[in-house]
BAPA-274233 format. One record per residue: x, y, z of N, C-alpha, C in turn. Coordinates in steps of 0.2 Angstrom, whole numbers, plus 5000, padded with zeros to 4 digits. Layout:
// BAPA-274233
XYZXYZXYZ ...
//
This chain:
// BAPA-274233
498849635108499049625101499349685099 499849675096500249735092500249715083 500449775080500149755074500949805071 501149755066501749785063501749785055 502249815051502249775044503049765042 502949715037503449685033503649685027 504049735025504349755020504749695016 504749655011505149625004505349685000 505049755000505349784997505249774990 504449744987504449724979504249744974 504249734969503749764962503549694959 502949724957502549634953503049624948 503549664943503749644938504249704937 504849694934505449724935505349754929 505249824931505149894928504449914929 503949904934503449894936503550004938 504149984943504250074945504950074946 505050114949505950114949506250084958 506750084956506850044964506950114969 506950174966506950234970506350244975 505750214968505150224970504950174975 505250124974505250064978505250064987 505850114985506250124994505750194998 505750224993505550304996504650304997 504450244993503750234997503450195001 503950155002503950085008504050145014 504650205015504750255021504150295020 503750315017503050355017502650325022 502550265018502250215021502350195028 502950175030502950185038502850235041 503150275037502950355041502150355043 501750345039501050345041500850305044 501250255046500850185048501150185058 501550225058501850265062501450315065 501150375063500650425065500150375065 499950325063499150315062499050235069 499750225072499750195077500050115077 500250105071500450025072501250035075 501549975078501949965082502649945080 502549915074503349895072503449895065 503849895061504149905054504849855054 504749805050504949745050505249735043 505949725042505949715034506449665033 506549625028506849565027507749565024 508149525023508449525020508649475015 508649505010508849455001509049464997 509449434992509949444989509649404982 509749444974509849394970509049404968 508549424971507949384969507349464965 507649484963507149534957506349494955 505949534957505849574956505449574964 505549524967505049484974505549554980 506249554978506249604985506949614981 506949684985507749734984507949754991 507749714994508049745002508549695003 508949725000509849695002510249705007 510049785007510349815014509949845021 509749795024509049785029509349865032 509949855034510349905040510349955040 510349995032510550055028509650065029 509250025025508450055025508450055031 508250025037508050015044508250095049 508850115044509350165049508850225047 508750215041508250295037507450275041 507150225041506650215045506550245049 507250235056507450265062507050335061 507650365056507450435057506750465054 506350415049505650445048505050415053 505250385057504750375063504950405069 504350385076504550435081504550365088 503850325085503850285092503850205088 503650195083503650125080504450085080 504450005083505149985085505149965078 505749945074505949935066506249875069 506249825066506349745066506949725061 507349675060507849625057507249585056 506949565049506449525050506349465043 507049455044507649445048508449455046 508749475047509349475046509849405046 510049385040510449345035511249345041 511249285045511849285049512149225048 512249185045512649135046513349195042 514149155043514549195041514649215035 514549165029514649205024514149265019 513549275025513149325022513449385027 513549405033513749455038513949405042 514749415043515049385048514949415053 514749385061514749415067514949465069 515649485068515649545071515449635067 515549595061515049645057514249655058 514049615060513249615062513149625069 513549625075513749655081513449715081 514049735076514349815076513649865074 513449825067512649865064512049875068 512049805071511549795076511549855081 512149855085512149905089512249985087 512449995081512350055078511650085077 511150025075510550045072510050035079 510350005083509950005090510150095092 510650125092510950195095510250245090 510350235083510250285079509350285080 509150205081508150225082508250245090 508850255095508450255100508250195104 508650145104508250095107507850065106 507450065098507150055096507049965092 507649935090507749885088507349815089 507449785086506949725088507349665083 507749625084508249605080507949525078 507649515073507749455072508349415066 508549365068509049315063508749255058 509149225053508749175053509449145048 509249115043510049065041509949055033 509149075029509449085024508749025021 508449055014507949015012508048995006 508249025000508449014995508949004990 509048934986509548924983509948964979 509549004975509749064971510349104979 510049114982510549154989511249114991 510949064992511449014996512049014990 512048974984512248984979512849024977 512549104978512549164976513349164982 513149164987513749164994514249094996 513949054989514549004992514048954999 513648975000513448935007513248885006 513548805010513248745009512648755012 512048735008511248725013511448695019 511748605020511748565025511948625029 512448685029512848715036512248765038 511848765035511548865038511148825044 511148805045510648775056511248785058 511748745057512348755062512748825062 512948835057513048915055512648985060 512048965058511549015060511349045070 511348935071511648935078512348935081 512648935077513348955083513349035082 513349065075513349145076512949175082 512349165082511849205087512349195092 512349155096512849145102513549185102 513749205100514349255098513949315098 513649335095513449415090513049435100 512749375102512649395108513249425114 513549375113514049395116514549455114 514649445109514949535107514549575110 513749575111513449655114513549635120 513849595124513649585131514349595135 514849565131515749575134516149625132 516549655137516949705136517649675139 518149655135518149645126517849575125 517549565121517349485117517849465118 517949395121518549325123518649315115 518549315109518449285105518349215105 518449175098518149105098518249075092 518249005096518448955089518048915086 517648915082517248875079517248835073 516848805072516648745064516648805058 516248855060516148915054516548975055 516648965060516849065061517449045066 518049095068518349115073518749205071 518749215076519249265077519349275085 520049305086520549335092519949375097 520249375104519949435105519949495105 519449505105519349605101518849645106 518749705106518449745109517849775103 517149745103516849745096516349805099 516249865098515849945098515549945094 515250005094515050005099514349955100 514149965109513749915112513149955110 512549885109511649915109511549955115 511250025113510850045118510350015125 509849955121509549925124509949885129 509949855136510249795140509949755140 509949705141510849705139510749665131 510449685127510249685121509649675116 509349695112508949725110508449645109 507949645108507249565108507549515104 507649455104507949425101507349385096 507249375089506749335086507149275081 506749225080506949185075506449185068 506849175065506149175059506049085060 505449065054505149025055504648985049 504748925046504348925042503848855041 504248825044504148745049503848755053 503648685058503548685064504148655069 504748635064505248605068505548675068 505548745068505848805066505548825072 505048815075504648875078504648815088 504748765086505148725091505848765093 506148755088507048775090507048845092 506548885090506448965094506448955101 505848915100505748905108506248875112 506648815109507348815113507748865114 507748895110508448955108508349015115 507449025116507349075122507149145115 507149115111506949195108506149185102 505949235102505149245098505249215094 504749185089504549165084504349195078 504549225072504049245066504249195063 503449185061503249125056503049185052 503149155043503049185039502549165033 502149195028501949155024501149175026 501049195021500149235020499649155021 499249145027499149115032498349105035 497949045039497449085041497349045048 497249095052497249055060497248975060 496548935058496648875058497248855057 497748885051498248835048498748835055 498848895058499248905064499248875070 498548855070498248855076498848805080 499048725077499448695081500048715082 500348765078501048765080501148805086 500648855088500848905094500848845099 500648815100500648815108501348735107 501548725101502248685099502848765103 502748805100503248845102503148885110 502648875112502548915117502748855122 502548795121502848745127503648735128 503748765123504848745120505048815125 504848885123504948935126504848935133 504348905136504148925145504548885148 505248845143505948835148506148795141 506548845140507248845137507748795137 507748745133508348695133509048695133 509148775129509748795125509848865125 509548905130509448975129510049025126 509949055121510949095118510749145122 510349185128510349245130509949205137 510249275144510049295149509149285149 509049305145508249365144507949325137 507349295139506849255136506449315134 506449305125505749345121505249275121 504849285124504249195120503649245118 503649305114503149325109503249285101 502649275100502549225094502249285088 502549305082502449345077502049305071 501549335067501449305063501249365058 501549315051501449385045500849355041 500549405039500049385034499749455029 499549455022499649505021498749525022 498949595021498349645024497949705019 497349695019497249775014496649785015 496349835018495749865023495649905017 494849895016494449965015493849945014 493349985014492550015015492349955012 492449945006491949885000492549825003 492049775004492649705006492549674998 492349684994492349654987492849684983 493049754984493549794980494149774985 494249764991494649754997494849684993 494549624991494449554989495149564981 494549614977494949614971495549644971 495849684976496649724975496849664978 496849654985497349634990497149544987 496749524985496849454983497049444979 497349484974497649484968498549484971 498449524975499149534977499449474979 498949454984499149394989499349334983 498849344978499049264973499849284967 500149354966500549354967501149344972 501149344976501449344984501549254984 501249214984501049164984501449114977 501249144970501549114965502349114966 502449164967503349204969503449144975 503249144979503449094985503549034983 502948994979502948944979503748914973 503948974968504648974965505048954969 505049004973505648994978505748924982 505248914985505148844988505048764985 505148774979504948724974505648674974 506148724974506848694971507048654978 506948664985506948614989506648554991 506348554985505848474989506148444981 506148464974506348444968507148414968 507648444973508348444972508348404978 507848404987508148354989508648404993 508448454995509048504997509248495002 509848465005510148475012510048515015 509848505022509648535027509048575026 508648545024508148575023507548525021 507748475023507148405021506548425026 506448465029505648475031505048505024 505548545019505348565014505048515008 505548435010505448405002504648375003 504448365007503848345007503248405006 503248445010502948515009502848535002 503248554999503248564993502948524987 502848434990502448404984501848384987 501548404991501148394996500348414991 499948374991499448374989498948434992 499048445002499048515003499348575001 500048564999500248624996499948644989 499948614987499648624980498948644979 498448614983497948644986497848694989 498248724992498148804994498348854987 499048834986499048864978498248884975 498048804972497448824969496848874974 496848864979496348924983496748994981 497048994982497249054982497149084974 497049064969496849074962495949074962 495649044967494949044971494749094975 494849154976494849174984494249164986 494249124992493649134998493549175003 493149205006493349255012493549225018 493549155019494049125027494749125025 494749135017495549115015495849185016 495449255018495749295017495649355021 495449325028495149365033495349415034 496149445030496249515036496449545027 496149535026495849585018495149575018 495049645018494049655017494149705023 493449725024493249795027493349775034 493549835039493749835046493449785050 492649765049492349735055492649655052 492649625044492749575044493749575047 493949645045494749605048494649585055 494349655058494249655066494049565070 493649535066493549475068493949445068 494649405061494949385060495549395066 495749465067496149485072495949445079 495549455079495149425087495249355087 495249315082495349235081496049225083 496749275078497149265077497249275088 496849325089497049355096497049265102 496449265101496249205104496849135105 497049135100497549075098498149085101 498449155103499049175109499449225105 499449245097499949265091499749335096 500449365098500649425101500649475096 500849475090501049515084500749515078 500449535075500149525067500449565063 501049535058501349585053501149585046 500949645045500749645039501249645032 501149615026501549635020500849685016 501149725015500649785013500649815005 501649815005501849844997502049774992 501449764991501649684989501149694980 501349644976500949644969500949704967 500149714964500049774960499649834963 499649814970499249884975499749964974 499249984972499550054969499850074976 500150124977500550154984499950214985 499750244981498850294986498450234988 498250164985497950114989497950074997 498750064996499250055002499050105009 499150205007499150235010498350255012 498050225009497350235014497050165018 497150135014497150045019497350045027 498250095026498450095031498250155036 497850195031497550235035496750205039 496450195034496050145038495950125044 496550065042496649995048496850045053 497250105053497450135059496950165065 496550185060495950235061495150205064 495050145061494650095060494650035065 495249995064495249945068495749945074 496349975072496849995080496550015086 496050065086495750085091495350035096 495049975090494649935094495049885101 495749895097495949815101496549875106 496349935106496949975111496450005117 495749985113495150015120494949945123 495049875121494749825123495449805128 496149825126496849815130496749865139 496449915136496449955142495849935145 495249915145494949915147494949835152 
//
């Protein structure tokens, strides 16, 4: 099990802190989460949506990550590729820069884009971002792998051939992931030959069916865009360790039911508008299940919140998620109204506390 986190980059409410404060505590925060032992530093890309995230330039923050860490790999989680958010050769070029600057350290994942306000904002038809999303990978690949790229003609994108520099460090290219929020999503992963993050504060049971939908598509690829199969299945959910699991309950539940209202805005206007290419959402959305976990989540119980509470209750919850096959458990950490001295002892904690357990039970 490796254990990372997932930056949105937010504040509960716009003027909550400054977005200076924003950025330079989210790098603190990895910096320690980096000494204290966790494995990866994952952050999103969005456009347009205050006060939920300010991370518009994954590439620029990711590059400063590089330099405030020493062993932790930093994630695209995920990086916005269809063309009209980063055309290919632009996202080539960053990719490989930002793979040089950590050292090899990259871990790239893509995805094609969630919200109206976004899509809107760039001109992007919904119905194109699958097709979009899939012919780029396939390209941006191939830019790391040819010397010079043949160029290419396509339905969204073309250009001549070009010699696109510089090449990722990694060969012959840095971990391929897809994000994921469906189960038709985490299926096409598994065609595609690249990892999975599923995203969306979560509780093993709910996941239990989809791993083993993604892990059967992965153990042979129908469509693979790469040489080199990632079949690590990622899972994000949010986290907040400390001593009292009742004061753990009051911060981080409170957060998670901010994280949750915010979400469910976003995801609302897809199932209400009928939104092209994205009809797995119009049912979702009105679903008498969804709308019921909303209400829970205004309830908290402890099975709804396994990896918020004190080290042994996380420690068990991890051990579920371990058992079910999820490779990765990413946390959202800087989320709601969790002060940044809360954050940095939680993360000291869980470092302290529970990493050790599943890094002696690995060796052993």
């Amino acid at each position: 099990m490796r254990f990372g986190l997932l930056y949105e980059l937010s504040m509960p409410e716009i003027g909550w802190m400054t977005e200076e404060q924003v950025y330079w505590e989210a790098i603190e925060q990895i910096s320690l989460a980096d000494a204290v032992g966790f494995d990866n530093a994952w952050c999103v890309e969005h456009h347009f949506l205050p006060p939920f995230s300010y991370c518009s330039a994954p590439e620029v923050f990711l590059a400063a990550v590089a330099q405030h860490t020493k062993t932790m790999r930093i994630g695209h989680g995920v990086r916005l590729i269809p063309p009209p958010y980063n055309s290919p050769p632009r996202t080539a070029e960053a990719g490989a820069v930002l793979d040089i600057l950590s050292k090899g350290r990259l871990e790239f994942g893509f995805g094609r884009s969630i919200t109206l306000t976004e899509m809107e904002g760039f001109n992007v038809n919904p119905a194109d971002t699958r097709s979009m999303a899939n012919e780029a990978i396939r390209e941006i690949v191939k830019m790391w792998t040819q010397s010079p790229y043949p160029g290419y003609t396509g339905k969204h994108y073309s250009m001549p051939e070009r010699d696109v520099v510089p090449k990722p460090l990694q060969k012959p290219h840095p971990p391929l992931w897809m994000s994921g929020s469906n189960p038709d999503s985490y299926v096409l992963a598994g065609e595609l030959g690249v990892g999975c993050l599923t995203f969306g504060a979560t509780t093993p049971g709910k996941i239990a069916p989809d791993i083993p939908k993604y892990k059967n598509a992965v153990a042979n690829p129908k469509t693979p865009v790469s040489s080199v199969i990632n079949n690590k299945y990622g899972c994000v959910s949010m986290m907040f360790c400390d001593e009292d699991s009742k004061r753990a309950m009051q911060i981080g539940g409170a957060a998670l039911l901010w994280f949750s209202d915010y979400a469910n805005r976003i995801y609302k206007p897809h199932g209400d508008m009928k939104l092209p290419g994205y009809e797995s959402y119009w049912e979702r959305t009105s679903s008498v299940e969804w709308i019921n976990t909303h209400n829970m989540f205004r309830d908290p119980k402890d099975d709804m919140f396994g990896l918020i509470g004190d080290p042994d209750k996380i420690t068990r919850t991890i051990q579920e998620y371990e058992a079910l096959g999820v490779d990765q458990l990413i946390f959202m950490v800087q989320c709601g109204k969790i002060s940044h001295a809360d954050t940095l002892r939680s993360l000291t904690m869980f470092g302290k506390e529970v990493i050790p357990r599943f890094r002696e039970a690995a060796a052993a």
